[in-house]
C-alpha positions in Angstrom: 125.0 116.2 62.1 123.9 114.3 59.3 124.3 111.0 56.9 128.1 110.0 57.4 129.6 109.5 54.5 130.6 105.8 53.6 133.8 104.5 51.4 133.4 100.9 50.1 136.5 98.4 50.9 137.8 96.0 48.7 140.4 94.3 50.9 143.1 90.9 49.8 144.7 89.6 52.7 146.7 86.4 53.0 145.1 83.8 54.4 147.3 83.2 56.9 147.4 86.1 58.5 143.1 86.6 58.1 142.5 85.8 61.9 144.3 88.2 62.9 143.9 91.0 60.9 139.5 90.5 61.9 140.6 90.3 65.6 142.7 94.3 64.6 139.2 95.1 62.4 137.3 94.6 65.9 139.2 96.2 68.3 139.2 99.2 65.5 135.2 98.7 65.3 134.4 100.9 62.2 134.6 98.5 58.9 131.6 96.5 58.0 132.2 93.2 55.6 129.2 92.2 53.6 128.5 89.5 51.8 130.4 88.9 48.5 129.4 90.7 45.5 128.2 88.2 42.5 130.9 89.1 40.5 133.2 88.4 43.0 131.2 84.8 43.5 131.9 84.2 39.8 135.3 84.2 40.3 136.5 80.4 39.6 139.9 80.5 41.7 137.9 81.9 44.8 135.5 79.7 47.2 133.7 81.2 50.0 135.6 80.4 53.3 134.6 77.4 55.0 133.6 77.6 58.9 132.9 75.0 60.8 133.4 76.4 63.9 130.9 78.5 63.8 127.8 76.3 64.6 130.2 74.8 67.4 130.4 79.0 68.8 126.9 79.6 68.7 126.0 76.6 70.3 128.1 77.1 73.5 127.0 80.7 73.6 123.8 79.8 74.0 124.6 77.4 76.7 126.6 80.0 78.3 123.8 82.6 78.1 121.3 79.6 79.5 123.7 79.1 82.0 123.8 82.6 83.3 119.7 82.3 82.9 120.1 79.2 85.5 122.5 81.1 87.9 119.7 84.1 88.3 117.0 81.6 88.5 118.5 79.6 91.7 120.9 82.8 93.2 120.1 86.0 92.7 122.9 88.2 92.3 123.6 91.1 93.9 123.6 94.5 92.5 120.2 96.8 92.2 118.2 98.0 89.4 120.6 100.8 88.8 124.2 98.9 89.1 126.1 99.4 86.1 127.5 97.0 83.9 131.0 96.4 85.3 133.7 97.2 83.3 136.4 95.3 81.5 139.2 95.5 79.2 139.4 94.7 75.5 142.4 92.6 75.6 140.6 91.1 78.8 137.9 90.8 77.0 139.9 89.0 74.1 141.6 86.8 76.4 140.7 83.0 76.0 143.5 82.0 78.7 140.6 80.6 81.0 137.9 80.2 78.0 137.7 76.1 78.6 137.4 76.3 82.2 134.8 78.5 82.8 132.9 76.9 80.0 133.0 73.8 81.6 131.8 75.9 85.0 128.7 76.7 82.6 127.9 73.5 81.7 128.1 71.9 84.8 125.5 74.5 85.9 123.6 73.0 82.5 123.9 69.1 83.4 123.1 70.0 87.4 119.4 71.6 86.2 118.6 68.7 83.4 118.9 66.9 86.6 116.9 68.8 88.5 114.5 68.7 85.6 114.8 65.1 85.1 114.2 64.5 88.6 110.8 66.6 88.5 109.4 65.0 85.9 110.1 61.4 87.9 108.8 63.2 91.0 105.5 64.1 88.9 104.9 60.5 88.1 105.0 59.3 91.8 102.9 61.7 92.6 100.6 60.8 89.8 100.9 57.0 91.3 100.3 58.4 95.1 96.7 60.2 93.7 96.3 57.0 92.0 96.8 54.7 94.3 94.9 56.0 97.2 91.6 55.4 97.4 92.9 51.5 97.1 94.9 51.9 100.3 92.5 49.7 102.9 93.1 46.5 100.1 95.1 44.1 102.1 95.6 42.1 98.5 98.4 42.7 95.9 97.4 44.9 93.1 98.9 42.7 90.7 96.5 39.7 91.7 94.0 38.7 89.4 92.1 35.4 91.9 93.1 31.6 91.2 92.3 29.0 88.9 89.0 29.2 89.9 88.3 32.6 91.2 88.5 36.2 89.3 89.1 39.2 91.1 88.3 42.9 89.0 89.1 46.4 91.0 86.6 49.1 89.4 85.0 51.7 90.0 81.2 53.5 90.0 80.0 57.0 89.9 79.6 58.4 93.0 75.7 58.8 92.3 74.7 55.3 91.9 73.4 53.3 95.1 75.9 50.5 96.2 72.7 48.5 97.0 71.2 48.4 93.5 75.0 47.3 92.2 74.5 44.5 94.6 71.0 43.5 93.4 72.0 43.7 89.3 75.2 41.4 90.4 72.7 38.9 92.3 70.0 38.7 89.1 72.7 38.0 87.0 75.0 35.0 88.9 74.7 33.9 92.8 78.5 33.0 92.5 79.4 36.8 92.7 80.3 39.5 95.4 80.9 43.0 95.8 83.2 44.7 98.2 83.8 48.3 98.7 87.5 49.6 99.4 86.4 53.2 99.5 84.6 56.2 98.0 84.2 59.7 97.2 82.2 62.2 95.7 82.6 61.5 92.2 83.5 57.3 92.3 82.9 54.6 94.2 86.2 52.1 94.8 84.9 48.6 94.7 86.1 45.1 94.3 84.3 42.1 92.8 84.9 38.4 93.5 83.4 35.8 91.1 84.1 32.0 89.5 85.7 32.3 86.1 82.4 31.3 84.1 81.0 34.0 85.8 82.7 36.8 85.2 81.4 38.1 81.8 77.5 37.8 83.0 79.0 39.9 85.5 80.5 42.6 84.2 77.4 42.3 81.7 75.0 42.9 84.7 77.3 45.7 86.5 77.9 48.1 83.2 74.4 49.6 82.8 75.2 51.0 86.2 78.6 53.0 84.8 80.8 50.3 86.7 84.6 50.5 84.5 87.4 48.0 85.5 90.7 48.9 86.6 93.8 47.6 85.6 96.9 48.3 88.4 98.6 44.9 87.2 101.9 47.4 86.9 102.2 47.3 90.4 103.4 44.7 92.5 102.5 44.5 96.4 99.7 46.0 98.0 98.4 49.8 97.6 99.9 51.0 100.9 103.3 49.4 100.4 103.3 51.3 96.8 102.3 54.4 98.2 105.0 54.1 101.0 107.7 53.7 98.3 106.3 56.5 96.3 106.9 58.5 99.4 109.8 57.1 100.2 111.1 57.8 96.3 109.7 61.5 96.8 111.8 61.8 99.8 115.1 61.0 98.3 114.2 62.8 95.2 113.6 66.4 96.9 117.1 65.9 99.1 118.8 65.0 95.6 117.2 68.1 94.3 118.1 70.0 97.1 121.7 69.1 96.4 121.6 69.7 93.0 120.6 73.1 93.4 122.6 73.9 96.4 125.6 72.9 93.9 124.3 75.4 91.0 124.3 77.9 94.1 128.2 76.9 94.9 129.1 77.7 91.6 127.6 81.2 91.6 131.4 82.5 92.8 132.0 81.9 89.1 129.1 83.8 87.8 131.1 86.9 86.7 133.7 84.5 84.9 130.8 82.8 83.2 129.6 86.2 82.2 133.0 87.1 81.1 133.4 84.0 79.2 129.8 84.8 77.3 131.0 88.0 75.8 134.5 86.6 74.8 132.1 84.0 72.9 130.3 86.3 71.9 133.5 88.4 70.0 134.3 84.7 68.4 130.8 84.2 67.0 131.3 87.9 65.5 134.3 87.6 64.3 133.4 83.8 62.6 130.3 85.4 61.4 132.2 87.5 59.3 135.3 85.3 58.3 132.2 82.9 56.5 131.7 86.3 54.2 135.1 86.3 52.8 136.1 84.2 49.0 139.5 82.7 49.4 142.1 80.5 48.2 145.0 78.4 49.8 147.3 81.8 49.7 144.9 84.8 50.0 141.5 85.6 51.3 139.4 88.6 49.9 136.0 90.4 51.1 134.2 93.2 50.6 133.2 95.8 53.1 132.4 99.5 54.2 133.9 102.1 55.9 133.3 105.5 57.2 135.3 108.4 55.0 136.0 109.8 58.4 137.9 106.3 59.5 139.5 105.5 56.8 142.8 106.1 57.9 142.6 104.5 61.1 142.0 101.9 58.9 144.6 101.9 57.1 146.8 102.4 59.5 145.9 98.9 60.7 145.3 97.1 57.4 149.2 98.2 56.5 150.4 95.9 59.6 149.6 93.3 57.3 150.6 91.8 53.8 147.4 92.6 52.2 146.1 94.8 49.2 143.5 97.0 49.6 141.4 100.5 48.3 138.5 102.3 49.0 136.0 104.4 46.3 133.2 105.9 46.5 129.5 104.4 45.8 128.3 105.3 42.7 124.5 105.9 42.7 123.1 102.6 41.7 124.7 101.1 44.8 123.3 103.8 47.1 119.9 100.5 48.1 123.3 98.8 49.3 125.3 101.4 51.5 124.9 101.1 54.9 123.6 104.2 56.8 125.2 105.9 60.1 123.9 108.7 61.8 126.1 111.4 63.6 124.5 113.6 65.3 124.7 116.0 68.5 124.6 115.7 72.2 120.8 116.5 72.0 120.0 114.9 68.5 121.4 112.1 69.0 118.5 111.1 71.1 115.9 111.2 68.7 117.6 107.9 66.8 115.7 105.8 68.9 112.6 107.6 67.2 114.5 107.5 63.7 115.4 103.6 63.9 111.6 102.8 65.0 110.5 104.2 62.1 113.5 103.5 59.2 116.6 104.6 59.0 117.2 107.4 56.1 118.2 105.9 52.6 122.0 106.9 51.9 121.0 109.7 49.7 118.4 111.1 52.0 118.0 113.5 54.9 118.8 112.7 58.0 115.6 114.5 60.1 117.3 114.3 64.1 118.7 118.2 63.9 115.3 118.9 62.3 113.2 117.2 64.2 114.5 117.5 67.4 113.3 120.8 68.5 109.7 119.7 67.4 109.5 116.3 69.0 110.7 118.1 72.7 108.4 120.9 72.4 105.3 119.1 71.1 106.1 116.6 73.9 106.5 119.5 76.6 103.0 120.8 75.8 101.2 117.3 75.6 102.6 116.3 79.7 102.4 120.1 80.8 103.6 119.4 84.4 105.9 120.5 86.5 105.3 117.6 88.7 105.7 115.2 85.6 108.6 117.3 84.6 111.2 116.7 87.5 110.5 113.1 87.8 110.9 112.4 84.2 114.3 114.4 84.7 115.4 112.7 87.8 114.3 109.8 87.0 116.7 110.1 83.7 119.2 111.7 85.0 119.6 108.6 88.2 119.7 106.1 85.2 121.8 108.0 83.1 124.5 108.5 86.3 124.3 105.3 87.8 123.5 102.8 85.4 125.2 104.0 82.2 122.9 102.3 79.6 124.4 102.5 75.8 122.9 102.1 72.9 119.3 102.4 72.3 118.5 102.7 75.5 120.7 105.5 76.5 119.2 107.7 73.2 115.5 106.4 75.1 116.8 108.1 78.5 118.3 110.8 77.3 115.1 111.3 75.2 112.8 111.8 77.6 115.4 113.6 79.9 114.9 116.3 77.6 111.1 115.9 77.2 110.9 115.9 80.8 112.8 119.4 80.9 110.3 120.8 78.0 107.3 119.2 80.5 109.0 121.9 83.0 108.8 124.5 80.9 105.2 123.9 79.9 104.2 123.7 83.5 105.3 126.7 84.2 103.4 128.2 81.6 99.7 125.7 82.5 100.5 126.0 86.1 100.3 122.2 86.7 102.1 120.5 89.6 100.6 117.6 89.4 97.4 118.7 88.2 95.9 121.4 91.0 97.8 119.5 94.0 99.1 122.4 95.6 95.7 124.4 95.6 94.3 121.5 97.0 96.6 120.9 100.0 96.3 124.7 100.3 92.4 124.3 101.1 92.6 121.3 103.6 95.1 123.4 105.6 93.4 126.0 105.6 90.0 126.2 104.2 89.2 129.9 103.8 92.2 130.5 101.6 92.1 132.6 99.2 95.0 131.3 96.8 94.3 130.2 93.6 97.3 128.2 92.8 100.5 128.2 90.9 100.8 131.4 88.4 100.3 131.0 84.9 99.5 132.2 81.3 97.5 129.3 80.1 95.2 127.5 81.8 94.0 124.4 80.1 90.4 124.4 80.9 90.0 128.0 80.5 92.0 129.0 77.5 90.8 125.4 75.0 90.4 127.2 72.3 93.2 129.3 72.5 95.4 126.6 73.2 93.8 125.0 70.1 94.7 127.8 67.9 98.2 127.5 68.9 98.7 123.7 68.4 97.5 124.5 65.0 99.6 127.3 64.6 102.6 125.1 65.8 101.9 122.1 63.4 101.6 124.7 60.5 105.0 125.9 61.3 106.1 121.9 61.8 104.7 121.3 58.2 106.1 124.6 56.3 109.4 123.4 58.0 109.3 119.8 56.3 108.5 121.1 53.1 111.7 124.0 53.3 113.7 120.6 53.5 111.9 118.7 51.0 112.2 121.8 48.4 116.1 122.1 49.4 116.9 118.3 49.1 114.6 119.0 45.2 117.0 121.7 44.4 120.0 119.8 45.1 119.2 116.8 43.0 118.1 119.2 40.6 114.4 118.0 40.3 113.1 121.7 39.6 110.1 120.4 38.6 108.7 119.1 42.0 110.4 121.6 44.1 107.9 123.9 41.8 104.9 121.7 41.9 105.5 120.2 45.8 106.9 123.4 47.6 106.6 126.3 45.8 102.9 126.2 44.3 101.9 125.7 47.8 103.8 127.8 50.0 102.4 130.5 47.3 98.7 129.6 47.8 99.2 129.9 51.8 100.4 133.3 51.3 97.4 133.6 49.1 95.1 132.7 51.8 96.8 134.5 54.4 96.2 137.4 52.1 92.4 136.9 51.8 92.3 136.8 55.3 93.9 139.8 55.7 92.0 141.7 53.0 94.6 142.6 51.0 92.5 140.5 47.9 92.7 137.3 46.3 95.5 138.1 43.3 98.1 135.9 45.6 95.9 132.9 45.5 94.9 133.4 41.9 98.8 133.4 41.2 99.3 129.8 43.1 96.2 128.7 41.3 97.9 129.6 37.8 100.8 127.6 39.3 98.7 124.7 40.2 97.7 124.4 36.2 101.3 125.0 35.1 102.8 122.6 37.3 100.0 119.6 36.2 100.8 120.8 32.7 104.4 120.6 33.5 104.3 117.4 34.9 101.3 115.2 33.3 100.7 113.5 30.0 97.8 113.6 27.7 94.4 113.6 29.3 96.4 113.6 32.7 97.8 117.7 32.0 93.8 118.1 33.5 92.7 115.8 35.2 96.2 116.3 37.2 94.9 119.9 38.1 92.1 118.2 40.0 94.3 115.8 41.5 96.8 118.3 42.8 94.1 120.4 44.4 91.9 117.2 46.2 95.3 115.5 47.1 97.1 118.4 48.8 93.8 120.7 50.2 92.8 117.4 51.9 95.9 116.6 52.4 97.4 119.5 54.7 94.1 119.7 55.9 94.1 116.7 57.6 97.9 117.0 58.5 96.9 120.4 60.2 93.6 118.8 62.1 95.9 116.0 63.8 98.0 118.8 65.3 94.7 119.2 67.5 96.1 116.0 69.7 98.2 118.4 71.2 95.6 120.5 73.1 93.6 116.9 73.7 96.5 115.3 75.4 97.4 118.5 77.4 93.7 118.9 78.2 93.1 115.2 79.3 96.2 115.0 81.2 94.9 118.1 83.4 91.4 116.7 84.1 92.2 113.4 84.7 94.6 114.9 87.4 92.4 117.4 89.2 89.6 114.9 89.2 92.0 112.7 91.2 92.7 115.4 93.5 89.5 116.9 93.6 88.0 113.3 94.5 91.6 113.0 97.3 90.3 116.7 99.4 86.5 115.4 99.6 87.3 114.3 103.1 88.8 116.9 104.4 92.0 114.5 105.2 95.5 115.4 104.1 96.7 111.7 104.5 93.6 110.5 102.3 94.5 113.0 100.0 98.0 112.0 99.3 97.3 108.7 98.9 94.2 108.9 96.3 96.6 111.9 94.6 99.2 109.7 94.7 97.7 106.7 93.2 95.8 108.9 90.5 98.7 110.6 89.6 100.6 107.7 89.4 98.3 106.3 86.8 97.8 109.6 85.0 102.0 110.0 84.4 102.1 106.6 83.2 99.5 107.3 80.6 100.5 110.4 79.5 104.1 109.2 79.2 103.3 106.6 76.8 100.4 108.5 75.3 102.5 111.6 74.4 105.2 109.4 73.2 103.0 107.8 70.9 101.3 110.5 69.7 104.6 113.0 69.0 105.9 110.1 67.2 102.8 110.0 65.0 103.2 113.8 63.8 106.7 113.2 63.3 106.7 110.2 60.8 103.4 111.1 59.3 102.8 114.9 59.4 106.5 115.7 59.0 108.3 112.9 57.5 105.8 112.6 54.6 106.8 116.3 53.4 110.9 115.4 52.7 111.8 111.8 54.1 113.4 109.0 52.0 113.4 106.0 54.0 114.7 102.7 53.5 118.3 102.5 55.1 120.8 99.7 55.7 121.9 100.0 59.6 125.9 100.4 59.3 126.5 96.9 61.6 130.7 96.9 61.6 132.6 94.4 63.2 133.4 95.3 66.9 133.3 94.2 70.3 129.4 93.7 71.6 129.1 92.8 75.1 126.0 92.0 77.1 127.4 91.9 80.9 130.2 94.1 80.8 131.2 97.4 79.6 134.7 97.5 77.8 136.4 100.8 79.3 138.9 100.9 76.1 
């Protein structure tokens, strides 16, 4: 349980054989190759290794990802929430037998819904010409007409609030050669035509403008407003049965949506495995790279690497390359859950501490006693356990499951020991059934409304021990990197001046805290320069009295959230048996419990992870960590069973 340790590979291989030997390095899946050292760039017989496939790989990944997208979008597939992944085998995996025809399955499914999408965008525009056309419809003249030699004709409109009367009059002041005819109108505009000689028709215009009149231009169309309109319908007709087929064809080729799938993750091995060959220097002959390795599969490695003509050797990082290791994390079957908690927050540098075995403990108890539930408790763990079973999650989201699996078994435990099943349910059902009862619930040894302060003192009591534990870790990890100094200063001095207190309070006198104060001013004496050996003294004692201080105070949160979480459920079911109705009661429990366990599952979440990287990480954690990312198989739809 802890930091594993990493070898760094320096590997010549020739070029020839280089494909093959990264398609062995994947199936092995435990060597990482990083990117070429600058000395290694210097080198004047080496180039780095051109790939030009590799743009061509990621760009039909993506489409076959889109295309899988399109299949969900027009056939859902089969399979519930909880269906696992199903399973497949490497060298199935690896096989590109059928690569070309399903990729050409995939981007038929592309080319069928850019015409789908083509033919929307031509369906919004006759509808755009239908809503535009309308309110022309009763004009038995061509819209492209524009009068005779003689004659103008001008379509335009008015707002709907001006009086086709007064339009009338202003035309007749201005020419007697002139008329206005309505088509049609609305609320907002009035649809009108005007007729007038040629000479006449700027005086016209002149005379209808004050009055908001604005000519319209449908010269685009040819034939009258109905026969456009009947087209347009005609168009949108065809259009929706070409769409229809088009989709109905994307839903055809659904039978080849596990092939598709199939033929996404083999890309998606390719694009890995070009990724990395674009790391490597090479010449005509050989090709070299630089990687790293776990000390614990190094002779797996080998044992591969040897099928090969290729040179190799491993060594261990020296320290100034420690920034550059890359960090894995081995840990138990309980541990291991709380990496989705340490990769939130930053992995651990190479040197550092891994905190899961440390923190694990802490993070399920603390959690246990924010939810307190029983009720909360056994769906949390079913709820985990159905997801674990069934769906078989990996990765992050299996440490998430299995997380909160064992949160939900700690929200048992503190319960049992609150009473809570879902708040004061049981007492409550207990009274509608039978209203002179004299139970008085689930036992207990802590009730959260009685017993605050109580429950306050031990939060505290808890977080002091959560502290005093980080420091034991961060005065170990001083000792073994021999920095005596700040063990003495860090740990020491102050584990010293809380025995001093504890002391005072039990009166057996202040000579233990006089003792960590003489430690205080030997360790700012120790450690500062100059002026700074006193005004370090000050320092010490403002930084780290307010400091735990605090760091004790936020351990408070965990009677808040336990308290909270209680009332907010009784007041649910207290507000459910005002009726006198078990039915009523269920329901309002039911939906304000509901609501409660959502909150308090993010809400404890949140806040354990707060005293974790804050409260405890600050006392020993060196952060800063390069993920270990080796080249192996990464699937997305299936789950390799080898």
């Amino acid at each position: 349980m802890a930091i594993v340790k990493m070898k760094k590979l320096k590997l010549m291989v020739a070029t020839p054989q280089r494909e093959e030997l990264l398609r062995e390095l994947m199936l092995l899946g435990c060597v990482e190759i990083s990117e070429p050292s600058a000395a290694l760039q210097e080198e004047t017989f080496l180039e780095r290794v051109d790939s030009p496939e590799l743009i061509r790989l990621r760009t039909e990944h993506t489409a076959m990802n889109n295309a899988i997208a399109l299949l969900k979008k027009y056939a859902k597939e089969k399979g519930g929430l909880l269906s696992p992944l199903p399973e497949v085998t490497s060298s199935e995996l690896l096989d590109e037998t059928n690569l070309q025809v399903h990729m050409d399955k995939a981007n038929q499914v592309i080319a069928l819904d850019d015409n789908i999408r083509r033919l929307t965008a031509e369906e919004g525009v006759k509808h755009s010409d239908i809503a535009a056309l309308t309110p022309w419809a009763d004009l038995d003249l061509p819209l492209d007409c524009t009068g005779t030699e003689t004659s103008a004709l001008v379509l335009g409109t008015f707002p709907g609030s001006v009086d086709f009367a007064q339009a009338v009059s202003a035309l007749a002041e201005a020419t007697e050669k002139a008329e206005l005819f309505t088509i049609s109108s609305e609320k907002a505009l009035s649809y009108v035509a005007l007729v007038c000689y040629r000479e006449d028709l700027e005086a016209a215009q002149l005379a209808l403008r004050p009055l908001g009149f604005a000519a319209v231009n449908l010269n685009e169309y040819q034939g009258t407003a109905a026969e456009n309109i009947a087209a347009a319908e005609t168009a949108l007709k065809n259009i929706a049965a070409e769409k229809e087929h088009c989709a109905n064809e994307i839903i055809a080729l659904a039978e080849y949506r596990g092939q598709i799938k199939l033929c996404a993750d083999t890309l998606a091995t390719k694009v890995a495995r070009a990724e990395a060959e674009s790391r490597l220097m090479c010449t005509d002959s050989v090709s070299v790279f630089q990687g790293w390795v776990p000390a614990e599969n190094e002779e797996a490695m080998a044992a591969v690497v040897e099928k090969f003509d290729c040179a190799w050797s491993t060594e261990d990082p020296v320290e100034e390359e420690y920034p550059e290791v890359p960090v894995k994390l081995k840990n138990g079957k309980i541990s291991r859950s709380l990496n989705a908690v340490t990769e939130m927050y930053s992995l651990p540098a190479y040197d550092g501490i891994d905190p899961n075995p440390y923190m694990t403990p802490f993070f399920i108890f603390f959690y246990g006693m924010m939810m307190a539930d029983m009720g909360y408790g056994i769906l949390m763990v079913l709820a985990c356990a159905l997801v674990l079973k069934l769906k078989k999650p990996g990765g992050m989201m299996k440490n998430f499951f299995e997380l909160f699996f064992w949160c939900g078994l700690s929200t048992i435990g503190w319960g049992a020991v609150t009473g809570g099943f879902f708040g004061d349910a049981p007492v409550q059902v207990a009274k509608i059934l039978n209203p002179e009862t004299t139970w008085t619930g689930l036992p207990y040894l802590i009730n959260p409304l009685e017993d605050t302060v109580t429950i306050l003192i031990g939060a505290v009591a808890m977080g002091f021990v959560h502290i005093i534990t980080g420091t034991v870790i961060g005065f170990i990890d001083n000792v073994k990197r021999k920095q005596y100094l700040a063990a003495f200063t860090d740990q020491l001095t102050w584990w010293v001046a809380f025995l001093g207190i504890g002391c005072m309070v039990l009166g057996l006198g202040p000579w233990v805290l006089a003792a960590a104060g003489v430690m205080i001013v030997v360790g700012s004496f120790l450690s500062g320069e100059g002026l700074g050996k006193v005004t370090g003294i000050f320092g010490a004692l403002y930084n780290n009295v307010t400091g735990y201080f605090g760091d004790l105070l936020s351990y408070a949160r965990l009677m808040a959230l336990m308290l909270a979480g209680s009332v907010i459920a009784q007041v649910f079911n207290t507000i459910g048996a005002i009726p006198g109705n078990l039915f009523i009661f269920l329901l309002i429990s039911l939906v304000g419990n509901t609501l409660n366990f959502g909150l308090n599952l993010l809400g404890c979440f949140v806040h354990d992870l707060r005293l974790q990287c804050l409260e405890f990480f600050g006392k020993f954690y060196k952060d800063g960590g390069i993920a270990f990312r080796p080249l192996e198989m990464k699937t997305k739809f299936f789950t390799i069973t080898e």
